[in-house]
N, C-alpha and C positions, 0 to 999 in steps of 0.2 A: 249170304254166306260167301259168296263170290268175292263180296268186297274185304271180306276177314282178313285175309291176310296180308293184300296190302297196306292194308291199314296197319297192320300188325308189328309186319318190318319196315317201316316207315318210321314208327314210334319206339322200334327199337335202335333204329339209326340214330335216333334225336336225341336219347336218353344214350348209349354209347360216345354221342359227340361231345354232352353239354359233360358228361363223365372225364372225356380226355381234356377238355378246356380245364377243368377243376383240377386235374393231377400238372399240368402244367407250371414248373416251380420258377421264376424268374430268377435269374441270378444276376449279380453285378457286382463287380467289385473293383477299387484301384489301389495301385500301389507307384511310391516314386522309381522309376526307371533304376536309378543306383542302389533300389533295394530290392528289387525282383529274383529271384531266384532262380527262376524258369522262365524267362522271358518270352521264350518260342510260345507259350501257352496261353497269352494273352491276345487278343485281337484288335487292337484300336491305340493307340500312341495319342494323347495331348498332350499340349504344354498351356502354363498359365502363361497372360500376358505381361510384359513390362513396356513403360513407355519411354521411347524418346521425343527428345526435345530436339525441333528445327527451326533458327534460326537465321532469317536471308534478312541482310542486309545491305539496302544500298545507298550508296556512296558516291561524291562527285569530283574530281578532282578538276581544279582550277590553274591553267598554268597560265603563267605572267610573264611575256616577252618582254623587255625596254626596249624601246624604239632606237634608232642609232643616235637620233638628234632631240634625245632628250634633255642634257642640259642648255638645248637654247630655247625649250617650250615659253617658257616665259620672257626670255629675251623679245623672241620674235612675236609670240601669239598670245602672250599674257597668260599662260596657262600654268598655274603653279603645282605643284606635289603630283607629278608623274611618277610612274616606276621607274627608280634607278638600277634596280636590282631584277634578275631573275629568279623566280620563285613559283615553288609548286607549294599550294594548300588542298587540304582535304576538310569535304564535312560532309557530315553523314543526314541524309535526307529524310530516312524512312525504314523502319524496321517491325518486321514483321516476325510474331514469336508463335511457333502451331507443336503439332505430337502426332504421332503414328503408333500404333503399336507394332511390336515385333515378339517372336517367340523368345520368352526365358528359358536362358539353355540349362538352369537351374531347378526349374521346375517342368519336366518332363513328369507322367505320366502314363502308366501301363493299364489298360481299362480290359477286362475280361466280362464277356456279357453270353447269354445266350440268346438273344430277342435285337433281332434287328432294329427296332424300333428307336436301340438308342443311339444308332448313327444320326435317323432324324434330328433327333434332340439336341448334337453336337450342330449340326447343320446351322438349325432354327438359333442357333447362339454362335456363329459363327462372329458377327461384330460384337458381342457380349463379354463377360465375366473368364468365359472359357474361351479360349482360342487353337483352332485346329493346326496341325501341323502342315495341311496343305488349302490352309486358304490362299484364296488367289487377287485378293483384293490388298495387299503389303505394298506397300507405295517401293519407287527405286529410291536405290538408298544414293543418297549422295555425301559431299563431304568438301573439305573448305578448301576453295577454289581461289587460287591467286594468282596473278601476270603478270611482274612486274615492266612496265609501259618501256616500249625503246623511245629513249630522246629524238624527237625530228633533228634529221642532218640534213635537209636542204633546209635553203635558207629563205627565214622569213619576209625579207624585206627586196624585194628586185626592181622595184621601180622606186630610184632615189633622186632622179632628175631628168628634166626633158633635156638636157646637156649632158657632154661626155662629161667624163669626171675628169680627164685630162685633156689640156689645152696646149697647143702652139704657141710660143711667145720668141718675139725677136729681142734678142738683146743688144746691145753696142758693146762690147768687149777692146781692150787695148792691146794689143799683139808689139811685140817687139821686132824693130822692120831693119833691116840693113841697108843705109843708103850711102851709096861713095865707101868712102873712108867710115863713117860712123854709123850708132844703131840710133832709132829713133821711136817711140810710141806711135801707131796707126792704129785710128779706131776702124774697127769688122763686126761688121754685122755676123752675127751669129741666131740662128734658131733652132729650140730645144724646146724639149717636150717637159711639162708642169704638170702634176697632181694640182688639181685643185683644194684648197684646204677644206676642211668640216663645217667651219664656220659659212666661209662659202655659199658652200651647196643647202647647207642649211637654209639660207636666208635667202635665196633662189627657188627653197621649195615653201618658206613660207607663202611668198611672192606670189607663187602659183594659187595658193589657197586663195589668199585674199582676192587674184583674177579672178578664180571661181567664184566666189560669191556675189563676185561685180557683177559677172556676164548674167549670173544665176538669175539677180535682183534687177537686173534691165529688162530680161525677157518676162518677166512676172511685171512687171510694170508697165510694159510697152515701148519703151525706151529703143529699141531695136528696129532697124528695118524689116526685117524679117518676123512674123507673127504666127509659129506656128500655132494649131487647133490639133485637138483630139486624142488621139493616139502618141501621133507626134511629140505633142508638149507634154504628155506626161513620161516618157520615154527619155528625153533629152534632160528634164528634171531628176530623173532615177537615175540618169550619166551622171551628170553635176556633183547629186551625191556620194556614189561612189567613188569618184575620184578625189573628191574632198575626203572622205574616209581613210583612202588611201594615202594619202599626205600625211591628214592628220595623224595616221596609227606612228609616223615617222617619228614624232615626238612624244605621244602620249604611248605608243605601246600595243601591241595583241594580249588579246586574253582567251584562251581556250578552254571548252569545259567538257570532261570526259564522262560519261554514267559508267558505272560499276557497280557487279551485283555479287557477294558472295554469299556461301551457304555456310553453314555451323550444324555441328549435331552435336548434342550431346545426353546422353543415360543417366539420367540422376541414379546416385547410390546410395542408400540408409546409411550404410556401414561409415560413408564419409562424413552423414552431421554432425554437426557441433550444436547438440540439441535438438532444436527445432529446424536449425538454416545449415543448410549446406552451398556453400563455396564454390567456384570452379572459373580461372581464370579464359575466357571461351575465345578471345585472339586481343592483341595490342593495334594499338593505332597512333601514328604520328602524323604529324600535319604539314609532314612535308613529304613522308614515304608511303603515308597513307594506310593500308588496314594490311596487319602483319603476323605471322604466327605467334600464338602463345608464346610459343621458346625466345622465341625475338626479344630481345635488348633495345630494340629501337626503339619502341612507343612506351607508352605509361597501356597498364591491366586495362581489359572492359572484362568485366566480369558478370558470371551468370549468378544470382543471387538467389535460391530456392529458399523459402518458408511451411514448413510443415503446418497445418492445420489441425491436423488431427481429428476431422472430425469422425473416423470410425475408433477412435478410443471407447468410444459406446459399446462395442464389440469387443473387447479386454475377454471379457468373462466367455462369449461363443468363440473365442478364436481357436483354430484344429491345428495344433501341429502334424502334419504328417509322420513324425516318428512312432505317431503312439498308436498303431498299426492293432494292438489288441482291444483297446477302448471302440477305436473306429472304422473296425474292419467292411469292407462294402461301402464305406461310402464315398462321394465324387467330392474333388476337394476343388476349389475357386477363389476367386479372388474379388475384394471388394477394396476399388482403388478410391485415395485419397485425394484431398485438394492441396494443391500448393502454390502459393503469390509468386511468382516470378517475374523478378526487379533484374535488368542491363545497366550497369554503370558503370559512368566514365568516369573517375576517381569517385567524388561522394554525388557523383549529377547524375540522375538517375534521366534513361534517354527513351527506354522501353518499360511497360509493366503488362502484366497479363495474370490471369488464372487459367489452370490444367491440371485436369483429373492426371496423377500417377501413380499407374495401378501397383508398383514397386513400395510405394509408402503406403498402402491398405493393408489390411489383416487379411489370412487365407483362414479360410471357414468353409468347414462341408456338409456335405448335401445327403441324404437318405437316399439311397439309391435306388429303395421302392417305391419313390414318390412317383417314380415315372411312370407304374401300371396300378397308380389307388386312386 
């Protein structure tokens, strides 16, 4: 008897608990934030996702000195079709086409629940269909990046001969002399200072070249008194050459090559196709000023080329408009993103290609909002 009553209230505990579990009414409901009425009354804020497209870029720029003594490359050294000209080229190396998602400022959402459980749910779908308003995994956003290069002002060429470039020269000049009674011509030495001409110096630093490669080919051969070993000889060969480089750049030229990296973003938009393909001029490039904004006049279009797929048309007949608020009162709306081909082209030369899901070209369809506790 002793044991009767706890036994008693014990099983009246059980049956009062498993009672309030059963009267427990789950509710949920959403609606779009521009349509809310009472705002204050809701608890939870989404938005569905849309993607952008990022686009980097890189690119090399070539620039091309003439040398000072390049039309005598071939005079002196037989070397024909040097650069006569200065000039910068661009060509594009490598291009790389990705997506992030970002919040639709469009499709906000007001979610009213009494069951904590559905924050979970938002959590567990944070990289998913739904997207929270405070995820923390949103890449930094960037945006296209340009520098236009300062010209080098010192100068490229400082070693143009192992001579001055101006010389002493005595001349014999005739001076008119007064002698006695009458004038007479007297030659006078005279000395004055000469520029040496182009051609010249030219042909003094080929001169040099051709020494180099004598001296170069005696000590490789043994021709020399002198033999060094080791270290030595390969040291005094890597001299040889670079000075012979140096010579040579006199007539053939410098060429320098820059990397350059830019970024592009761009939001594909429905409303912009023209069918299935949507357009969007994404920056100009010219081959002498190299990669330029859209609005730029310099270059010829690269353009971003999107292709709708379409493969959630399957979905026509489930897709939820959020207007129709009395049909689908309660329930979670989402987004089911599409594929689309994205082609880069440089007039009709296609330079990049890629596939990416954009959750912007999906249908939005929604969810039962009891599914979460059946």
């Amino acid at each position: 008897m002793r044991y009767f009553f706890p036994v008693l209230l014990l099983a009246t505990a059980l049956l009062w608990s498993c009672a309030g579990k059963r009267g427990i009414e789950h509710s949920t409901s959403a609606v779009q934030a521009s349509e809310a009425v009472h705002p204050a009354n809701y608890t939870l804020v989404y938005t569905l996702p849309k993607t952008t497209l990022k686009v980097t870029v890189e690119a090399t720029r070539v620039i091309t000195r003439r040398g000072p003594y390049y039309q005598f490359a071939e005079r002196y050294l037989g070397i024909s079709e040097v650069p006569s000209q200065n000039s910068n080229e661009w060509r594009i190396d490598n291009v790389r086409i990705g997506s992030y998602q970002e919040a639709d400022p469009g499709q906000y959402y007001l979610l009213r629940t009494n069951d904590r459980h559905v924050t979970n749910f938002f959590r567990l779908n944070a990289e998913g269909f739904i997207l929270p308003v405070n995820q923390k995994q949103l890449p930094e956003l960037e945006g296209f990046v340009y520098r236009r290069e300062q010209e080098r002002d010192e100068p490229l060429y400082t070693d143009l001969s192992i001579h001055p470039s101006v010389v002493e020269e005595t001349r014999t000049v005739m001076r008119m002399v007064r002698q006695d009674t009458a004038f007479v011509n007297v030659p006078v030495l005279q000395r004055q200072t000469v520029a040496r001409s182009l051609d010249a110096k030219a042909a003094e630093a080929a001169d040099l070249i051709f020494e180099l490669r004598s001296n170069r080919f005696k000590l490789l051969s043994g021709d020399l008194d002198l033999f060094p070993d080791g270290r030595a000889m390969e040291s005094i060969i890597d001299e040889f050459a670079r000075l012979e480089r140096e010579y040579l750049d006199l007539f053939t030229g410098k060429i320098f090559e820059q990397s350059h990296q830019f970024t592009f973003e761009y939001t594909p938009d429905p409303d912009a196709a023209e069918g299935n393909i949507e357009n969007h001029v994404l920056f100009r490039l010219s081959d002498t000023d190299g990669i330029l904004p859209a609005g730029d006049s310099g270059g010829r279009p690269v353009s971003l080329e999107l292709t709708r797929e379409r493969k959630t048309d399957v979905l026509r007949g489930l897709e939820t408009a959020p207007e129709r608020k009395g049909e689908n009162a309660g329930n979670l709306f989402y987004r089911i993103p599409d594929v689309a081909g994205v082609r880069l082209t440089d007039g009709g030369e296609t330079i990049a290609r890629s596939r990416v899901l954009v959750s912007q070209y999906g249908r939005v369809v929604s969810l039962p909002a009891n599914f979460l506790w059946e």
